[in-house]
KEFI-646579 format. One line per 4 residues: number of its first residue (from 0); for each residue x, y, z negated of N, C-alpha, C, O. Coordinates in nm, 3 decimals, padded with zeros to 5 digits, m for minus. Atoms other than C-alpha are relative to their C-alpha. Last residue first. Layout:
N
NUM = X Y Z X Y Z X Y Z X Y Z; ... $
REM end
This chain:
174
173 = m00.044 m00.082 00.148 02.916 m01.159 04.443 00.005 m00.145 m00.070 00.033 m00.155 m00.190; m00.007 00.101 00.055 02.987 m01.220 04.827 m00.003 00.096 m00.147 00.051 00.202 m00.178; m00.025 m00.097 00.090 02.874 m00.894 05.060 00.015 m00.137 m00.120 m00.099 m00.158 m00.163; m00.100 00.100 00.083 02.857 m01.132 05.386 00.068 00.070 m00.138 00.189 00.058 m00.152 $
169 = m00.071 m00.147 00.085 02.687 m00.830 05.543 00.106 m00.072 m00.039 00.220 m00.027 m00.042; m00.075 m00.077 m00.101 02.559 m01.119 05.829 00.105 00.090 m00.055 00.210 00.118 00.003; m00.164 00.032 m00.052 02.496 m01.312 05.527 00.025 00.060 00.123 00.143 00.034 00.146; m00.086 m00.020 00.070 02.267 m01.088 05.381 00.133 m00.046 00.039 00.246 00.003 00.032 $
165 = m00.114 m00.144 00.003 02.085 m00.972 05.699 00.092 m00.011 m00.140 00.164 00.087 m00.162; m00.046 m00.015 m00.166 01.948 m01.353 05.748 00.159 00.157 m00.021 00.281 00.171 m00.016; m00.102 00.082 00.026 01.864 m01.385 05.365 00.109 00.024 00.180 00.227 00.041 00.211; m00.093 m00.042 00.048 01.641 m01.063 05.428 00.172 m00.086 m00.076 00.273 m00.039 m00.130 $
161 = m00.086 m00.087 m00.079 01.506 m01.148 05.758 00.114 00.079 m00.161 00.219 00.141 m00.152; m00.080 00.074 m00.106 01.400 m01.523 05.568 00.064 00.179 00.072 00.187 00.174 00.079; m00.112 00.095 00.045 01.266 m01.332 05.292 00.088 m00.065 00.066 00.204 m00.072 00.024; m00.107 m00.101 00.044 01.107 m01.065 05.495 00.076 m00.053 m00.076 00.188 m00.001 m00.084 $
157 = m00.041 m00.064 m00.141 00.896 m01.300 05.695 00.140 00.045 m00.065 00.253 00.006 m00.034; m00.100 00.056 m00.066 00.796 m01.542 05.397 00.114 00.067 00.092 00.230 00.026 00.101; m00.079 00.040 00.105 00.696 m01.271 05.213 00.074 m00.090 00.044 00.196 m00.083 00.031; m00.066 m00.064 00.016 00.504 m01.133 05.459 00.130 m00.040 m00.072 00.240 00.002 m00.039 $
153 = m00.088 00.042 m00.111 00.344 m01.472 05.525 00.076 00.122 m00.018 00.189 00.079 00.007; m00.116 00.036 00.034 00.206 m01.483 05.117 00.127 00.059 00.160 00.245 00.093 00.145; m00.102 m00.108 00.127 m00.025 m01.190 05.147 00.135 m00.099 m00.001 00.247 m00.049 m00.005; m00.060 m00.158 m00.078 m00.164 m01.406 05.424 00.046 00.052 m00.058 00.160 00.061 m00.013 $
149 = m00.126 00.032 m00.124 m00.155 m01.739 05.253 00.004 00.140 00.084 00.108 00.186 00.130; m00.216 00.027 00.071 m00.267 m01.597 04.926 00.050 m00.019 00.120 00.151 00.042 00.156; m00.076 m00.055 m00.007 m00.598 m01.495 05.146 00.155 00.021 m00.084 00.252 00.095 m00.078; 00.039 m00.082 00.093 m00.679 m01.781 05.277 00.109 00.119 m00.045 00.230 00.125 m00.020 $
145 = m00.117 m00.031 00.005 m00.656 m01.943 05.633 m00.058 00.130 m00.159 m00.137 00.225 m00.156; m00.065 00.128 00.079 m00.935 m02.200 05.688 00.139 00.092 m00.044 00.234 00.020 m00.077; 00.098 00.086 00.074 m01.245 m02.023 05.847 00.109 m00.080 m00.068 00.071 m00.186 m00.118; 00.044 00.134 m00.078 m00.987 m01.884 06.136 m00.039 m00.052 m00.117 00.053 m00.122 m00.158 $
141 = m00.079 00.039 m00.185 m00.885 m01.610 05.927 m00.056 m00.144 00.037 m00.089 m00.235 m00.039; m00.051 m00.125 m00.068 m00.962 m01.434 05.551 m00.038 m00.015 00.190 m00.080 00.064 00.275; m00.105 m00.024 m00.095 m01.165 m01.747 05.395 00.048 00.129 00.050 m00.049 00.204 00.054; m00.007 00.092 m00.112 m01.339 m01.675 05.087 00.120 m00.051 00.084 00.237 m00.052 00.045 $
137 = m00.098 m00.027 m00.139 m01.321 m01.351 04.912 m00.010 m00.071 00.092 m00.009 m00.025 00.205; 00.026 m00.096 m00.106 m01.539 m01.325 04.643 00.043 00.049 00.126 00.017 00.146 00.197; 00.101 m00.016 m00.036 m01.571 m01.667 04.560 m00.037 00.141 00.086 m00.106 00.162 00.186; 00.101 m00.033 00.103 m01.208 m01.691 04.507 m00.139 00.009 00.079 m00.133 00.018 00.201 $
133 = m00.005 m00.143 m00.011 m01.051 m01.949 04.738 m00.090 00.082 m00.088 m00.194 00.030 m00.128; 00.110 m00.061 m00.059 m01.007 m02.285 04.600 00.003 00.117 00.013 00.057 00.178 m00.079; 00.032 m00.093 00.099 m00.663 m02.422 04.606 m00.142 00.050 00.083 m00.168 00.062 00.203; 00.049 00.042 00.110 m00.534 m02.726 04.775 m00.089 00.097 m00.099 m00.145 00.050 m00.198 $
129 = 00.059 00.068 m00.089 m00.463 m02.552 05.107 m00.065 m00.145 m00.094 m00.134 m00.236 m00.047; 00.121 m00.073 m00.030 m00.335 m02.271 04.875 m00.071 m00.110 00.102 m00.165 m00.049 00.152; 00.089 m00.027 00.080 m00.064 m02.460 04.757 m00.165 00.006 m00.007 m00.255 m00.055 m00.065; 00.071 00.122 m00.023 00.097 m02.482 05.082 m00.063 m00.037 m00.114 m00.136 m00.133 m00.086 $
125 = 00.069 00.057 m00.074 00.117 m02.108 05.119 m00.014 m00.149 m00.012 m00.120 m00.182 00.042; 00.172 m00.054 00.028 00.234 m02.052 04.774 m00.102 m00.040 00.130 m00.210 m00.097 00.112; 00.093 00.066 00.096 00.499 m02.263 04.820 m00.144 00.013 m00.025 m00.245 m00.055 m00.041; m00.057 00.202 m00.056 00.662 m02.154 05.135 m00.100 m00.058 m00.095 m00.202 m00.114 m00.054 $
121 = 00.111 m00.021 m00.126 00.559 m01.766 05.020 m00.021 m00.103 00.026 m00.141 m00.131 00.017; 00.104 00.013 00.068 00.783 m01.851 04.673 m00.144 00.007 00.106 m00.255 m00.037 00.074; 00.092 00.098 00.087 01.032 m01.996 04.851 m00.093 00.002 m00.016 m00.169 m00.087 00.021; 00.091 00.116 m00.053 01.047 m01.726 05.098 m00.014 m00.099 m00.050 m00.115 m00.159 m00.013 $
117 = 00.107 m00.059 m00.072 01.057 m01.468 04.825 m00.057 m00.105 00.126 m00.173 m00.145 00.142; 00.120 00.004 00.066 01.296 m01.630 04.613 m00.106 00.030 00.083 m00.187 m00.062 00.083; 00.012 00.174 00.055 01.540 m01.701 04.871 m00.140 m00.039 m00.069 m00.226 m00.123 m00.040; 00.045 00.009 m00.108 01.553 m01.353 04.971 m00.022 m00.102 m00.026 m00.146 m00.100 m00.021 $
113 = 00.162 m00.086 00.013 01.627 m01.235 04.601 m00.076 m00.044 00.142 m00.195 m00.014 00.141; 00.077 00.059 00.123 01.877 m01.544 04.612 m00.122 00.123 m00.038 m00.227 00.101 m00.099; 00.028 00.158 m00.020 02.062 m01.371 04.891 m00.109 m00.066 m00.054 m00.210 m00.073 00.016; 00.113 00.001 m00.066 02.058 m01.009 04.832 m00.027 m00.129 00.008 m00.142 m00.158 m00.028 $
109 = 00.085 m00.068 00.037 02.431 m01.042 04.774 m00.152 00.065 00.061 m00.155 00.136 00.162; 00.038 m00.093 m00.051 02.583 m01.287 04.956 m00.087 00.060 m00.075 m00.197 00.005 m00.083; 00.089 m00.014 m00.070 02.654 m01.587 04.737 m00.014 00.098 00.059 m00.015 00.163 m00.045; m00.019 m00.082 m00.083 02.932 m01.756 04.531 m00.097 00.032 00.122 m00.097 m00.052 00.212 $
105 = m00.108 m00.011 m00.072 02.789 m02.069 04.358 00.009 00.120 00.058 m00.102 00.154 00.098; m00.105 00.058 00.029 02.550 m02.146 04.105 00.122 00.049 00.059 00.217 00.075 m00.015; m00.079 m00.133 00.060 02.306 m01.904 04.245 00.087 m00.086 m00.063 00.170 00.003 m00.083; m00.042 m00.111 m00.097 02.166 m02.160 04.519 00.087 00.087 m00.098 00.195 00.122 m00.052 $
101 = m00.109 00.050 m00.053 02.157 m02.449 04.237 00.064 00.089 00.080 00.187 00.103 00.074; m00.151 00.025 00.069 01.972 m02.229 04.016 00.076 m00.091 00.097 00.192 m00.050 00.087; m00.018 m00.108 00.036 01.712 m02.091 04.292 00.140 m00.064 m00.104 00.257 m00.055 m00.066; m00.036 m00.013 m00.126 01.622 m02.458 04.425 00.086 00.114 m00.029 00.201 00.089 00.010 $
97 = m00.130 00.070 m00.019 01.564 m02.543 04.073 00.084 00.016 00.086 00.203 m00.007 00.066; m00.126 00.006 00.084 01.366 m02.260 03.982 00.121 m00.109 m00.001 00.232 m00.098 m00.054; m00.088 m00.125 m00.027 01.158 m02.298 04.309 00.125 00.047 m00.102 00.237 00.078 m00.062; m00.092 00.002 m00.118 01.104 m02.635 04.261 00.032 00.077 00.024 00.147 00.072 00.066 $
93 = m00.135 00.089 00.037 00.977 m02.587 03.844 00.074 m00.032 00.158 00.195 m00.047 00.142; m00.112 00.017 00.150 00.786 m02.301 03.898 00.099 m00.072 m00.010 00.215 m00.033 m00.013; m00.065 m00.102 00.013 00.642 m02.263 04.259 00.049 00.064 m00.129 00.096 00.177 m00.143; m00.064 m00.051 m00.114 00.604 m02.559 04.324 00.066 00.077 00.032 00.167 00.080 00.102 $
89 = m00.092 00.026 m00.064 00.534 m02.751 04.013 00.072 00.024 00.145 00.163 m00.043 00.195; m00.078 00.023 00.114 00.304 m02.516 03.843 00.144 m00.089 00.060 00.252 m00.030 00.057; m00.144 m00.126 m00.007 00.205 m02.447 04.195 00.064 00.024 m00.114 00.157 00.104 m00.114; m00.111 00.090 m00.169 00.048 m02.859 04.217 00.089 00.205 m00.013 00.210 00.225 m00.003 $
85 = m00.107 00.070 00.034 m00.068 m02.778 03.839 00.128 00.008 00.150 00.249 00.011 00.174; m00.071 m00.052 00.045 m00.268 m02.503 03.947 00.124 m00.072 m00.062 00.230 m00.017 m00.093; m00.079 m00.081 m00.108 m00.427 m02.699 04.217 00.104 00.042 m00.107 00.214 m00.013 m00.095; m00.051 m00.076 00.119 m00.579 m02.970 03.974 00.140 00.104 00.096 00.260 00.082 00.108 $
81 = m00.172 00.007 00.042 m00.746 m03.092 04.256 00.053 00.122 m00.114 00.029 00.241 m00.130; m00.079 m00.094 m00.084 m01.146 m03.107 04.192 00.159 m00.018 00.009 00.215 m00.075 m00.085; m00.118 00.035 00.024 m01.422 m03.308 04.090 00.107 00.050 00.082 00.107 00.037 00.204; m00.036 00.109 m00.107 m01.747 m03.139 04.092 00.202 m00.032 m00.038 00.285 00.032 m00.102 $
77 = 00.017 00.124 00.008 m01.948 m02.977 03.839 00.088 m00.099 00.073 00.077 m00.220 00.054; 00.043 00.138 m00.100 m02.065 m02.758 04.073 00.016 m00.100 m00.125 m00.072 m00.184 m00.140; 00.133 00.017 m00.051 m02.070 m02.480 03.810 m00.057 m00.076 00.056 m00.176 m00.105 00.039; 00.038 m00.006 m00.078 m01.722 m02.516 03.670 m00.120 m00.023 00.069 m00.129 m00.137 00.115 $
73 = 00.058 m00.103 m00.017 m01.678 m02.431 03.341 m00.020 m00.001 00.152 m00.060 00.109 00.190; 00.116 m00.027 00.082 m01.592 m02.795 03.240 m00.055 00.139 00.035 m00.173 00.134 00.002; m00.030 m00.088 00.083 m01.334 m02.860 03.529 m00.105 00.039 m00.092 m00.188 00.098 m00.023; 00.100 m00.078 00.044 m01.374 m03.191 03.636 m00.015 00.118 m00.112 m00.040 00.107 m00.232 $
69 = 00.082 m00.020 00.105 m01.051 m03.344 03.758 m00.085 00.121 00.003 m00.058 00.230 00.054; 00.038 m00.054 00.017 m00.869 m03.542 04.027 m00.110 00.050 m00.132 m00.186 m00.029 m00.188; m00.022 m00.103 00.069 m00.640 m03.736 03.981 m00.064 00.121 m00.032 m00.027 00.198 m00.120; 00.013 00.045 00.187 m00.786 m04.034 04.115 00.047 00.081 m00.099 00.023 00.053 m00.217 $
65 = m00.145 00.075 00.081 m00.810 m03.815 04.441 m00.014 m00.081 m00.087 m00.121 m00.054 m00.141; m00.003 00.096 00.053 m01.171 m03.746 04.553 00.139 m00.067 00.012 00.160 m00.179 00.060; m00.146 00.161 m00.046 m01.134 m03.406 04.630 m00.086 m00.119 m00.070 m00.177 m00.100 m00.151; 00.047 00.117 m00.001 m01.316 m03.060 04.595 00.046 m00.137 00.059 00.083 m00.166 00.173 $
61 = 00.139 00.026 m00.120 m01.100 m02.747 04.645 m00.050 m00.149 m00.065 00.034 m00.213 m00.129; m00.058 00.059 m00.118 m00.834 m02.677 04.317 m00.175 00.002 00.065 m00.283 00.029 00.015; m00.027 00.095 m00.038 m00.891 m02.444 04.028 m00.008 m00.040 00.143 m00.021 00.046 00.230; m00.015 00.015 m00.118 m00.832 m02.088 03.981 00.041 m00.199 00.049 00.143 m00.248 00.098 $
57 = 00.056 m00.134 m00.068 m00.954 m02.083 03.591 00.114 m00.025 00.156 00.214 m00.091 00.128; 00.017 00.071 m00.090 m00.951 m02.375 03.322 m00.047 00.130 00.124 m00.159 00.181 00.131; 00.082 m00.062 m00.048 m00.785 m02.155 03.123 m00.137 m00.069 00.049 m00.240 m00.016 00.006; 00.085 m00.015 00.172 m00.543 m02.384 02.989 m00.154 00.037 00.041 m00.249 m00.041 00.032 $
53 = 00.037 00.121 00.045 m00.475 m02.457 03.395 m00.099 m00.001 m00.151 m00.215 m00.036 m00.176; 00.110 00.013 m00.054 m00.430 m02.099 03.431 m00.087 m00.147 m00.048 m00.190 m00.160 m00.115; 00.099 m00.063 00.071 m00.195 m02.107 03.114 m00.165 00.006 00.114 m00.279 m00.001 00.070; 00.049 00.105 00.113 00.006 m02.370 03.296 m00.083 00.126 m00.089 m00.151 00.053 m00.160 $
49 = 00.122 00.121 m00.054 00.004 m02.174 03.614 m00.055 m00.054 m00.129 m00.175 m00.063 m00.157; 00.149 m00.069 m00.057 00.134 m01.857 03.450 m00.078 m00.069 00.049 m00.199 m00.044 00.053; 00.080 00.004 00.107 00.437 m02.062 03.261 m00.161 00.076 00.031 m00.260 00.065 m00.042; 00.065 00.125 00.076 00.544 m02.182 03.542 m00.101 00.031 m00.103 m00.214 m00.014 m00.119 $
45 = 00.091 00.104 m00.097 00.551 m01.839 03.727 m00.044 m00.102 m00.054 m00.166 m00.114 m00.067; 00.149 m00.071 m00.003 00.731 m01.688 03.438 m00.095 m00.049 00.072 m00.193 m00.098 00.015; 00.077 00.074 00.113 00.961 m01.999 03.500 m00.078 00.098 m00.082 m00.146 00.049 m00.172; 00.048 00.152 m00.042 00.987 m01.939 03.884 m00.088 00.027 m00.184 m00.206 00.046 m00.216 $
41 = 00.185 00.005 00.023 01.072 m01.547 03.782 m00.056 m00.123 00.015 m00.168 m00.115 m00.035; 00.092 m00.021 00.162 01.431 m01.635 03.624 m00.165 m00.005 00.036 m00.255 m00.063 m00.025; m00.011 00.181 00.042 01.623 m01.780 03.948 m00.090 00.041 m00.122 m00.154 m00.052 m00.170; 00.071 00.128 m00.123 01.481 m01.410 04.136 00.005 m00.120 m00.065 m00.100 m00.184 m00.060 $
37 = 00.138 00.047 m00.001 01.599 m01.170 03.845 m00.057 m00.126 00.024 m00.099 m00.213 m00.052; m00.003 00.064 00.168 01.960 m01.160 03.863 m00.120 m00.091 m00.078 m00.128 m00.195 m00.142; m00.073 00.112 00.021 01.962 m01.112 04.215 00.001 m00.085 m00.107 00.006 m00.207 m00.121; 00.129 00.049 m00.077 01.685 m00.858 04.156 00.082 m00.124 00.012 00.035 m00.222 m00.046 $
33 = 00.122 00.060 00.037 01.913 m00.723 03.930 m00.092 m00.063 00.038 m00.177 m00.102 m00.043; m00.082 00.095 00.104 02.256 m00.726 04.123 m00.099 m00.034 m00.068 m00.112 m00.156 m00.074; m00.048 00.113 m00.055 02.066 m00.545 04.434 00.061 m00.107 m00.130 00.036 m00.226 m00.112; 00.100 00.059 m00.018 01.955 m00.272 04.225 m00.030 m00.139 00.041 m00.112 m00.216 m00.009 $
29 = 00.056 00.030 m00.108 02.255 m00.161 04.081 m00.095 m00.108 00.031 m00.088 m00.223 m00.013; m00.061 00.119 m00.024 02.221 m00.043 03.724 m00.027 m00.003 00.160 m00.125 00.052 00.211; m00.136 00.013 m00.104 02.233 00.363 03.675 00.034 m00.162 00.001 00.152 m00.190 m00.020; m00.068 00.071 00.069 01.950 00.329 03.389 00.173 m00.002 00.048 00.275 m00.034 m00.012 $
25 = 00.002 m00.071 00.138 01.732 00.552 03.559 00.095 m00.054 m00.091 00.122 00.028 m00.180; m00.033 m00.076 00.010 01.784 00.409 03.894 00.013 00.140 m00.105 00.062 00.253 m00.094; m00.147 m00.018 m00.059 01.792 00.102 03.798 00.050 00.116 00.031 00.167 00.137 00.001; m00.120 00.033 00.103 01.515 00.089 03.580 00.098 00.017 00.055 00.183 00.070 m00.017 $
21 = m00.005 m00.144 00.105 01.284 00.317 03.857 00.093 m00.025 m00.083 00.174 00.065 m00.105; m00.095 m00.153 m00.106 01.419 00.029 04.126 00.016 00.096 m00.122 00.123 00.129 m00.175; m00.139 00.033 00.041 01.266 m00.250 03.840 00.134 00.152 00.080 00.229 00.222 00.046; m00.042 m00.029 00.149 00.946 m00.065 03.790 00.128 m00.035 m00.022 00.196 00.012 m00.114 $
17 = 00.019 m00.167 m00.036 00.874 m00.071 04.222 00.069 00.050 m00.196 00.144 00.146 m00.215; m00.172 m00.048 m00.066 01.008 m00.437 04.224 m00.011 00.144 m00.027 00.094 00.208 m00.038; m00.133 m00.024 00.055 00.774 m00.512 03.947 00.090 00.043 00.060 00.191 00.092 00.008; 00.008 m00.072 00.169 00.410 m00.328 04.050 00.158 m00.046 m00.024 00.236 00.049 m00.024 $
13 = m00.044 m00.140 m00.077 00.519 m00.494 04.413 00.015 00.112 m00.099 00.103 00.197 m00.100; m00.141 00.009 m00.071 00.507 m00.850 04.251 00.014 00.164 00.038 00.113 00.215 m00.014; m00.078 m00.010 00.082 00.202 m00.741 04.070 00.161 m00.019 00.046 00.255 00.051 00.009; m00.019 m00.122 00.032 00.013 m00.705 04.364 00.096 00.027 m00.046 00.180 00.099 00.009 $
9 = m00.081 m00.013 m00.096 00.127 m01.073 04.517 00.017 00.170 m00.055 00.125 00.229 m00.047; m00.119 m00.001 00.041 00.047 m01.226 04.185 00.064 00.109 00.109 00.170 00.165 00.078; m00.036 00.109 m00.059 m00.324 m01.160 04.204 00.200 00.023 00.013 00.253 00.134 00.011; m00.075 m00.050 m00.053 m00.544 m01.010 03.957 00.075 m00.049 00.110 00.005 m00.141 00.151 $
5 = m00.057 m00.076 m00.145 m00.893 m01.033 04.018 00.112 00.007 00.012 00.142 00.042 00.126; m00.042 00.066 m00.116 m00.989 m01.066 03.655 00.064 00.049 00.131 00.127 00.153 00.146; 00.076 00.102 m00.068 m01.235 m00.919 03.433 00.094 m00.047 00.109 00.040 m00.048 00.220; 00.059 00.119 00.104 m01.023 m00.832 03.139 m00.098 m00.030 00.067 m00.179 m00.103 00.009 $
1 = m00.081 00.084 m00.002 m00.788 m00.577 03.377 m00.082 m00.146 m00.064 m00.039 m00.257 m00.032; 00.031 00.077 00.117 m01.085 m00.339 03.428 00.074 m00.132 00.004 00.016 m00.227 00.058 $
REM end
């Protein structure tokens, strides 16, 4: 039941690479050139998914006394909170899309900038999440302080960094 919630980006990430392969290989594009293509573009889907959370008022921040902080009206406590979704509105929207267009500007190892994206977006998401409240139904995962975006994210880190690693070894420049 998609209209109660739950989703979480990391699924859906696997929902697109798995729909983009089927396009490619149905379409005869190579795979590698789209995902390349892809990676500087998802940030500002991303942006735009925080700033509707935000609208929302829905995965807000842990309890703070910042001066920034704010009181989300559907929130039960009541309590004053970090406006988390902003902090990955700018982390993992607008720094990762910048980081991502300057990297693809220039001559790159193919695979590159899809590896890029991925530990960006893990990089971000994990420090995010140390501002972000965990859902209720989940909690902590790990040592009482490690949630679960940041675990779904460390894969992401892993295989981003081994897949920027094995691009330039290939040194496949596009």
């Amino acid at each position: 039941r998609l209209w109660e919630g739950g989703m979480a980006f990391h699924g859906g990430f696997i929902g697109v690479v798995i729909a983009m392969w089927f396009l490619c290989r149905h379409k005869n594009i190579a795979f590698p050139a789209l995902v390349d293509f892809i990676a500087p573009l998802a940030p500002v889907g991303l942006a735009l998914g925080r700033l509707g959370n935000f609208i929302n008022q829905e995965l807000w921040g842990r309890p703070t006394d910042v001066p920034w902080a704010m009181v989300f009206p559907n929130d039960p406590q009541g309590l004053a909170r970090h406006p988390s979704q902003l902090y990955q509105f700018a982390l993992e929207g607008v720094l990762l899309f910048l980081i991502l267009f300057w990297f693809t500007r220039t001559p790159r190892p193919q695979w590159s900038a899809a590896g890029l994206f991925l530990f960006g977006y893990g990089v971000f998401r994990s420090l995010a999440e140390f501002f972000r409240e965990p859902d209720a139904h989940v909690g902590f995962d790990a040592l009482g302080w490690v949630t679960r975006g940041q675990l779904l994210s460390l894969p992401m880190i892993a295989l981003g960094l081994a897949i920027i690693l094995w691009a330039y070894r290939r040194n496949d420049r596009i």
